[in-house]
C-alpha positions as CSV (number, residue, x, y, z in Angstrom):
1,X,-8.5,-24.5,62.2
2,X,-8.5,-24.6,58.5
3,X,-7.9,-22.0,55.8
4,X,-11.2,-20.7,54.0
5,X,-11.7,-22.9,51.1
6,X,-11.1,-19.5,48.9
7,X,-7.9,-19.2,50.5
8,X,-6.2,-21.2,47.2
9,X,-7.8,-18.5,45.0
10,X,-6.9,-15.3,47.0
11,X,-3.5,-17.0,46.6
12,X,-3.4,-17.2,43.1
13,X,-5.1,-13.8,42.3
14,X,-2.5,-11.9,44.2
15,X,0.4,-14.2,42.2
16,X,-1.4,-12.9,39.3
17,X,-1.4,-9.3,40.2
18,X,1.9,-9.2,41.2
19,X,3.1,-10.6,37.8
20,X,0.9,-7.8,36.7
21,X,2.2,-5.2,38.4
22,X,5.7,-6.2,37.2
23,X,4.6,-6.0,33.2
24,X,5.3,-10.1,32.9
25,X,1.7,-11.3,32.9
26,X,1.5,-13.9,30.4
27,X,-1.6,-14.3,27.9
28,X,-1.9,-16.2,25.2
29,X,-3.6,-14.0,21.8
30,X,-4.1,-14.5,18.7
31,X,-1.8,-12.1,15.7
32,X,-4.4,-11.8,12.8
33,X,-3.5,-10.0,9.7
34,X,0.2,-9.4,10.8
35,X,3.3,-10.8,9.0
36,X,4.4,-13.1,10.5
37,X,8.2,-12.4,11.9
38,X,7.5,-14.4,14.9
39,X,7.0,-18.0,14.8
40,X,9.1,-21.0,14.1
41,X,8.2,-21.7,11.0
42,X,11.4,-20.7,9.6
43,X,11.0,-22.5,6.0
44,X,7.0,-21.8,5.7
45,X,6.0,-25.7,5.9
46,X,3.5,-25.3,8.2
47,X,1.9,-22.9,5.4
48,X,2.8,-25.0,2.6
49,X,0.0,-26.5,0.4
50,X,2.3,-29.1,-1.2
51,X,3.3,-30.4,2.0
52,X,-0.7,-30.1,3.7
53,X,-1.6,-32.8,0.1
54,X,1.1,-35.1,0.5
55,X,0.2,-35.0,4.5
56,X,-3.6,-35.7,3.5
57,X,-2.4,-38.6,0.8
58,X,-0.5,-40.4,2.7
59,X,-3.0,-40.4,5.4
60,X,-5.6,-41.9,2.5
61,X,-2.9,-44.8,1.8
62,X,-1.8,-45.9,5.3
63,X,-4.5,-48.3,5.8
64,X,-5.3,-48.5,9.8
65,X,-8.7,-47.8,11.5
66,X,-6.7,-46.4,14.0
67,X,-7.3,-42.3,14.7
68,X,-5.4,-42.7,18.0
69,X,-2.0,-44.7,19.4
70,X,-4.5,-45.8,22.3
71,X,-1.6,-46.1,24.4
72,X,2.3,-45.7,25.4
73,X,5.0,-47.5,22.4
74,X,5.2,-50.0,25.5
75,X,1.5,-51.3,25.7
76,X,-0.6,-51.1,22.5
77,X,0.6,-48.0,21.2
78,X,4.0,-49.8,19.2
79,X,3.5,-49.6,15.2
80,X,5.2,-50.8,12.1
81,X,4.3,-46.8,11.1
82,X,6.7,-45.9,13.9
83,X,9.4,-48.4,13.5
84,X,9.6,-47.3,9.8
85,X,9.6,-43.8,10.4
86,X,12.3,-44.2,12.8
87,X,14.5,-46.2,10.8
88,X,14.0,-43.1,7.7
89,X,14.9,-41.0,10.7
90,X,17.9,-42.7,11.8
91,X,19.2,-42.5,7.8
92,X,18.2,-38.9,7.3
93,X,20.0,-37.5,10.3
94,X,23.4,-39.8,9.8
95,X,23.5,-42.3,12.4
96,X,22.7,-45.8,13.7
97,X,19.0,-45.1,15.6
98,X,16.2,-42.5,16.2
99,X,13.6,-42.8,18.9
100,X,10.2,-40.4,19.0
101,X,9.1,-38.4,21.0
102,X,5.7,-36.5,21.5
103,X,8.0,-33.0,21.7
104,X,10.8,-31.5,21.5
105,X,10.4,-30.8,25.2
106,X,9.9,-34.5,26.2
107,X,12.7,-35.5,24.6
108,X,15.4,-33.2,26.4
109,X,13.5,-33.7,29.7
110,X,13.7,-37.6,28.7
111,X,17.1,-37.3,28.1
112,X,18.8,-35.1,30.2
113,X,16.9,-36.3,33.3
114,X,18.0,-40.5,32.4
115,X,21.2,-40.5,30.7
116,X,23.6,-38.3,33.2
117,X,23.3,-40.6,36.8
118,X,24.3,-39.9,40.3
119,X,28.1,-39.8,40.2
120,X,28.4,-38.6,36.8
121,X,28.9,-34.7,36.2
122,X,26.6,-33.1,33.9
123,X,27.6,-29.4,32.5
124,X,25.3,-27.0,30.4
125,X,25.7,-24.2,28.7
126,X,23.9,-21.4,31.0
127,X,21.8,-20.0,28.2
128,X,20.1,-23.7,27.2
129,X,16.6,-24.2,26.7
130,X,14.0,-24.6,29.3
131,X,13.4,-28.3,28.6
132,X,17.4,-29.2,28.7
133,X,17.1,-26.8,32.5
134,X,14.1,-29.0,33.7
135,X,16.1,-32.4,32.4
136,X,18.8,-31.4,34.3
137,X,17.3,-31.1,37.2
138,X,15.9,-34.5,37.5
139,X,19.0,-35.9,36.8
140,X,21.2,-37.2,40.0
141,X,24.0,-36.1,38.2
142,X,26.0,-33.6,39.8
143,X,25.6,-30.3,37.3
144,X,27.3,-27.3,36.6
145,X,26.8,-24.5,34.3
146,X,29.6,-22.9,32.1
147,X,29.6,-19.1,30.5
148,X,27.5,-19.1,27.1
149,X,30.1,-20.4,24.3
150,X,32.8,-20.1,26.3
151,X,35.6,-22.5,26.0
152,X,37.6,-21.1,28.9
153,X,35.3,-21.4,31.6
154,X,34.2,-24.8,30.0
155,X,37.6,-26.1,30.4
156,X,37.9,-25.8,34.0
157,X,34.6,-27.3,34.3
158,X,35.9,-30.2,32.5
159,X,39.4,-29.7,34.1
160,X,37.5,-30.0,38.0
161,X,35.2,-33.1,36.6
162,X,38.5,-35.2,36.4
163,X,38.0,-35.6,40.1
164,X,34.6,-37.7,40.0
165,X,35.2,-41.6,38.4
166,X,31.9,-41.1,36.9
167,X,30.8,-40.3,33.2
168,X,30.9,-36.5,32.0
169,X,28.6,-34.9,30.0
170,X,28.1,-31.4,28.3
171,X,24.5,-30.6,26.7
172,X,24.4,-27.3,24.5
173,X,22.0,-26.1,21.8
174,X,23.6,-25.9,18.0
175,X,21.2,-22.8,17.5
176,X,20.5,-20.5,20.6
177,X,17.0,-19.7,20.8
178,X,16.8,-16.4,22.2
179,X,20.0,-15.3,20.9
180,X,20.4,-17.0,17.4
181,X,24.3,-17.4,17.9
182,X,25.8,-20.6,16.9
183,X,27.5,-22.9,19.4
184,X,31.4,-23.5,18.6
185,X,30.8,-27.4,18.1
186,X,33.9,-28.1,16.7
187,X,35.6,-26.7,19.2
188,X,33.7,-28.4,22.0
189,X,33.8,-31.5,20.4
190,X,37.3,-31.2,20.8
191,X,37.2,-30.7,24.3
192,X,34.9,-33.6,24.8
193,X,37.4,-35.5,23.0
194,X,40.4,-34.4,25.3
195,X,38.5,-35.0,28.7
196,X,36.6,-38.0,27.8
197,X,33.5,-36.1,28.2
198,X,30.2,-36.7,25.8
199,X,28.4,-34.4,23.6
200,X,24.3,-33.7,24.2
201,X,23.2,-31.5,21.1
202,X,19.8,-29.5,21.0
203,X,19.1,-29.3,17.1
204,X,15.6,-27.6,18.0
205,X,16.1,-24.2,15.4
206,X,19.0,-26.1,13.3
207,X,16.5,-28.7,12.3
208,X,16.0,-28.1,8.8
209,X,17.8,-24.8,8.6
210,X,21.4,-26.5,8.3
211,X,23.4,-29.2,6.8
212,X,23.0,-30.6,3.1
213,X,19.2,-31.6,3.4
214,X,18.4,-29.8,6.6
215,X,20.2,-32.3,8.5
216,X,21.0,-29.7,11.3
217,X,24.5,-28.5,12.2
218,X,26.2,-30.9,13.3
219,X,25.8,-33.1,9.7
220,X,26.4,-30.0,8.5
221,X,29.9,-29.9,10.3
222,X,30.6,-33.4,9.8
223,X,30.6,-34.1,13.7
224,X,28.0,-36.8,13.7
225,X,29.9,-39.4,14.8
226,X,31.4,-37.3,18.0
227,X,28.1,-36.2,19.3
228,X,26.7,-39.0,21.5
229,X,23.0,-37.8,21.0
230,X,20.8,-35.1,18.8
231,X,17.8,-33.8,20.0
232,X,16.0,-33.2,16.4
233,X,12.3,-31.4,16.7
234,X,9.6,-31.1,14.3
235,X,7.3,-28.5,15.1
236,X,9.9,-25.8,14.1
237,X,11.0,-25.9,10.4
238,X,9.6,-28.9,9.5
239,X,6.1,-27.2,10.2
240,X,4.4,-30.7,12.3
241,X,4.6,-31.7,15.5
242,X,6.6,-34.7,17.4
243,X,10.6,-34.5,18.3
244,X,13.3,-37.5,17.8
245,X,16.7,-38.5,19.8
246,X,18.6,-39.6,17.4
247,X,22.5,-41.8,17.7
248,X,23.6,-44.7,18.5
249,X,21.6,-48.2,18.9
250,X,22.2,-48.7,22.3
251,X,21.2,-44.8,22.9
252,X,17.7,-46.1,21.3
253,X,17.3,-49.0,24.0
254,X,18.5,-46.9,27.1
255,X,15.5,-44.2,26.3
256,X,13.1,-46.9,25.7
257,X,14.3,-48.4,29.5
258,X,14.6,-45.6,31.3
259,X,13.2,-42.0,29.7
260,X,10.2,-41.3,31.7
261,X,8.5,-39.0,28.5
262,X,8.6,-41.5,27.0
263,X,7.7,-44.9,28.8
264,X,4.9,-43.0,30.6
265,X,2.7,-41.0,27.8
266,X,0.7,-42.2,25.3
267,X,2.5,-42.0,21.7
268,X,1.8,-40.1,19.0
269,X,-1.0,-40.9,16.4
270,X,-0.9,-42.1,12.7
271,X,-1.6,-38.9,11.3
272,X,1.5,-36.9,13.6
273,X,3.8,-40.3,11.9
274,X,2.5,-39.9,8.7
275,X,3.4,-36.3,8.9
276,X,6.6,-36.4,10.3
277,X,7.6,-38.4,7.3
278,X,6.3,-36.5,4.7
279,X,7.5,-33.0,6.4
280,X,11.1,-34.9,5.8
281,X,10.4,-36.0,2.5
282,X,9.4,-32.4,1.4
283,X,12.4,-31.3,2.8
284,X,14.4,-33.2,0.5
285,X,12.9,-32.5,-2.4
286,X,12.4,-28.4,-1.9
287,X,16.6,-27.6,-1.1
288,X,15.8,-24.3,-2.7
289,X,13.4,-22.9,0.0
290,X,16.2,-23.2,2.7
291,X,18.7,-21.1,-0.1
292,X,16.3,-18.7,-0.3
293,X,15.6,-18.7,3.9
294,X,19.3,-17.6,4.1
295,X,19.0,-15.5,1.2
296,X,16.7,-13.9,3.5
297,X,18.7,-13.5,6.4
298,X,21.5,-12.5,4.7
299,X,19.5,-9.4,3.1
300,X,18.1,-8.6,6.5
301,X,21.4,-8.0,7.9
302,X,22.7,-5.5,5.6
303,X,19.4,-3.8,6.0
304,X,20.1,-3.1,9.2
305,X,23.6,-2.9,9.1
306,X,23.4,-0.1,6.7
307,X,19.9,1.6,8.2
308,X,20.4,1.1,11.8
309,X,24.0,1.0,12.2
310,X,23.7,2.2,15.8
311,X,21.6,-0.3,17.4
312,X,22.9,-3.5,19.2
313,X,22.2,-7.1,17.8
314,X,22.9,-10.5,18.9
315,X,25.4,-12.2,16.8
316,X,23.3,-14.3,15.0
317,X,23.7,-15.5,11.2
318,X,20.7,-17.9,11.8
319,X,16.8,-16.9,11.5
320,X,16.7,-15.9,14.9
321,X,17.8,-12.1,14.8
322,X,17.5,-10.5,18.3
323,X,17.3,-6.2,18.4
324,X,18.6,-5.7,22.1
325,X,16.3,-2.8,23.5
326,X,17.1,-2.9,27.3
327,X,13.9,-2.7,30.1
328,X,11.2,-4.9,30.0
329,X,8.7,-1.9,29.4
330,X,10.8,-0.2,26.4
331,X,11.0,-3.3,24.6
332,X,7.3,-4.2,24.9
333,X,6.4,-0.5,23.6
334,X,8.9,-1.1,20.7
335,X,7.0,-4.6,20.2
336,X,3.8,-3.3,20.4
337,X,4.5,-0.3,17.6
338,X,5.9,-2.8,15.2
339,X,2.3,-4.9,15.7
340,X,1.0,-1.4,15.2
341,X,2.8,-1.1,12.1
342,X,1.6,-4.9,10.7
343,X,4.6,-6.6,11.8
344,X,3.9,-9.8,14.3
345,X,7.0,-9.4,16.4
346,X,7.2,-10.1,20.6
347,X,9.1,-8.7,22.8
348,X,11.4,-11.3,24.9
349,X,11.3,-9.9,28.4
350,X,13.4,-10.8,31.9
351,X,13.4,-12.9,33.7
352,X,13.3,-15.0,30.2
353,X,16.9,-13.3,29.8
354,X,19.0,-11.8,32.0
355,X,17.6,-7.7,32.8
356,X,19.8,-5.2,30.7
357,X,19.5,-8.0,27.6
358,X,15.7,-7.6,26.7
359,X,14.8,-7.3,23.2
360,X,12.9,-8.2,20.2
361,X,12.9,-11.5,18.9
362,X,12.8,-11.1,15.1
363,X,12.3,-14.4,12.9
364,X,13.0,-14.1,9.7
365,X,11.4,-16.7,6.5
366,X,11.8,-18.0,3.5
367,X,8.2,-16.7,3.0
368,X,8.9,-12.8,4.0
369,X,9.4,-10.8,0.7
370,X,12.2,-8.1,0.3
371,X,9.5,-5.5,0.3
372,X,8.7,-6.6,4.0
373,X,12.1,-7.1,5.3
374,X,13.0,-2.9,3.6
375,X,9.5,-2.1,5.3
376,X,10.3,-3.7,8.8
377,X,13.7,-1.6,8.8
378,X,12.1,1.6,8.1
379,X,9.3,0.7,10.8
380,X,12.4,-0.3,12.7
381,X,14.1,2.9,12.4
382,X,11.4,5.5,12.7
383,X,10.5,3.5,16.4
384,X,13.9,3.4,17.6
385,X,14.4,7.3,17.1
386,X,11.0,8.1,18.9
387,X,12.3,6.0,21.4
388,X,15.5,7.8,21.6
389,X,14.1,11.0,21.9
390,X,11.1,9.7,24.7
């Protein structure tokens, strides 16, 4: 006999509830009048008038009657728009190649799922992003995770991998995003180097933020020619939309073959090219907003250093600075006073990190004065008191 045709619903209700019931019920809302100390936009490009004009004028002189790709890079949706912006990529970020994708998620899941196959040995970082987790686990690579930024436990991995005949790879972010820190790429590359093993980079909240022109971390280290490939997205600092894998030629053909993301979705439109380039141009031509940016930063952290010398940070230097406040309901009252106060800031909750580690995900701009940053710390330190004292 079958289940009542409701029985679907009843079955996602009670999933609901139960998120409910543990405080982890997603919902998506909209932060009016609040200042921004949430999002991405790390340089303020996606609020930039300059950049919105020269978006808008170079949508007036690409000449197409196309609004739409109208289908994958592999049937009709192929442009000399997308070849060029490629090649501009491939210059930009220091290497031979650059291949687009629709996000920065597609292009890990792309990657991580093709490259590593079944003999090869594929080890992560444990604290990499969701996309690079989900690529991972579509590759037939046999995986393994190693303690966040540490060499130690990576070296055994590496040291047990000698075992398989097949290739070895090790996939880290340059920038964490829920803890801001820094990834010890010299030092990996290093390791790489000594094992034989290659280097998979996630440039997602580097992009922009480091290197010369906002190359990303690893340009900024000089390491471009040791990291295999460079997962560089768009939607971050450079205030668009669309991702890139960027490194060698023969890189470029493999994803084209085999990365499913990419073979099997329809590409992006003119306008997302158009804009891509431009968000790229303006970077080079506007150093001084990233000075400023870590101008920013650095200010923010002897606010807090001096004002709320008690409280426990992650050990970030990037524009990700994490307050941890442990238990997922104390850090969402925090949040919520802050938003109170003005202040767009979310509370990052378990299972998203590990429970004990929850906290407040404070992003920090080029656009947010000195007046807010002194007014977030007072806010800041009023809250945690009450809390204290709760």
């Amino acid at each position: 006999m079958s289940e009542p045709t409701n029985s679907i619903t009843n079955r996602l209700l009670e999933r609901l509830a139960n998120r409910q019931q543990q405080g982890l019920l997603r919902q998506l809302r909209v932060a009016d009048n609040l200042i921004d100390l949430c999002s991405n936009d790390y340089l303020g490009f996606a609020r930039s008038a300059d950049l919105k004009t020269a978006i808008q004028q170079a949508d007036l002189a690409h000449a197409t009657a196309r609004t739409g790709a109208t289908g994958s890079r592999l049937l009709a949706g192929e442009t000399h728009l997308a070849a060029t912006i490629e090649q501009e990529l491939a210059q930009f970020y220091q290497t031979e190649a650059a291949l687009i994708f629709n996000s920065g998620y597609d292009a890990n899941l792309g990657l991580l799922a093709c490259l590593p196959q079944a003999g090869d040995t594929l080890i992560t970082d444990e604290l990499i992003h969701a996309s690079m987790i989900d690529g991972s686990r579509l590759s037939y690579a046999t995986r393994h995770r190693f303690r966040h930024n540490d060499l130690r436990d990576l070296e055994q991995k590496l040291e047990q991998s000698r075992q398989s005949e097949g290739q070895v790879f090790v996939a880290v972010e340059s920038v964490y995003s829920m803890d801001g820190d820094q990834a010890p790429l010299i030092a990996l590359c290093d390791l790489c180097d000594r094992y034989g093993a290659e280097m998979l980079v996630d440039e997602a909240h580097a992009t922009g933020v480091y290197g010369p022109n906002g190359e990303g971390l690893v340009v900024a280290l000089g390491l471009q020619n040791r990291v295999l490939a460079r997962v560089h997205t768009f939607g971050k600092a450079l205030g668009v939309h669309g991702a890139a894998v960027v490194g060698p030629q023969v890189l470029r053909h493999y994803l084209i073959n085999f990365a499913r993301p990419f073979i099997y979705t329809t590409a992006l439109p003119p306008h997302s090219l158009l804009a891509i380039g431009s968000a790229h141009q303006h970077l080079q031509t506007h150093g001084d907003v990233q000075i400023l940016l870590h101008k920013q930063i650095h200010y923010f952290r002897q606010c807090i250093a001096r004002e709320l010398p008690d409280s426990v940070w992650t050990a970030s230097e990037s524009p990700i600075q994490c307050l941890i406040v442990p238990g997922n309901e104390q850090a969402r009252q925090v949040a919520q006073q802050l938003q109170q106060a003005g202040f767009d800031v979310r509370a990052i909750l378990s299972p998203t990190v590990p429970a004990g580690q929850e906290r407040l995900r404070i992003c920090i701009h080029a656009f947010n004065t000195i007046v807010e940053l002194d007014r977030l710390t007072t806010v800041l330190q009023s809250t945690l008191i009450n809390e204290v004292t709760l």
